[in-house]
Steps between C-alpha positions, in 0.01 A plus 500: 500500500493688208161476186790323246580245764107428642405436088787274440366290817177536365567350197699233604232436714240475230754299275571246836086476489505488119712211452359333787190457346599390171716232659361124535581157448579302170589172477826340310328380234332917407891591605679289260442758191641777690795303605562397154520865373784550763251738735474316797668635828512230850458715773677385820193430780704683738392836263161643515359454140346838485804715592702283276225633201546861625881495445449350187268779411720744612772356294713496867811336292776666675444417844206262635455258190858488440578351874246263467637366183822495626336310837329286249166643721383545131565291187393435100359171523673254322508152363595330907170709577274410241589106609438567832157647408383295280512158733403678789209661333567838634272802566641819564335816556632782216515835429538654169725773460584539111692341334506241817306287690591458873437164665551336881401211537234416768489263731181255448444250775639183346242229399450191699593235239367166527781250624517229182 
């Protein structure tokens, strides 16, 4: 292994760490202002959320994000997700990645309701 290649690992190591600590959850209702300026990316669950923010930051257009789009792995969230959200009172964990915000949405153990 050559000193360009062990510098590029080690700093896509530090930007994996990076954006792994400035990750976390927000709720819909801190979302909805980001989703409203168009910035909002759904992140298929079957992605890891970091690595998704390091091709982002890479700008990896031509071949990773690309297929995922095309998969639909990856997606602007739109009106059908913003519905969905809203009842369901999501919480996603997010990573910002400028201009966007990348969300999954987690699984929280549902809530026993109280039978009526």
């Amino acid at each position: 292994m050559n000193s360009e290649q062990t510098t590029n690992e080690l700093n896509r190591e530090q930007l994996q760490q990076k954006l792994n600590l400035e990750s976390g959850q927000i709720d819909w209702s801190e979302l909805q202002r980001h989703f409203a300026r168009g910035a909002v990316i759904a992140v298929s669950p079957a992605l890891d959320l970091v690595e998704t923010a390091v091709k982002f930051s890479e700008d990896d257009r031509s071949s990773t994000i690309e297929v995922w789009l095309a998969n639909g792995q990856i997606k602007r969230a739109d009106d059908e997700h913003a519905r969905h959200w809203n009842q369901n009172d999501t919480v996603f964990w997010a990573i910002v990645v400028a201009p966007w915000v990348l969300v999954q949405e987690q699984m929280l153990p549902t809530k026993n309701k109280p039978a009526s």
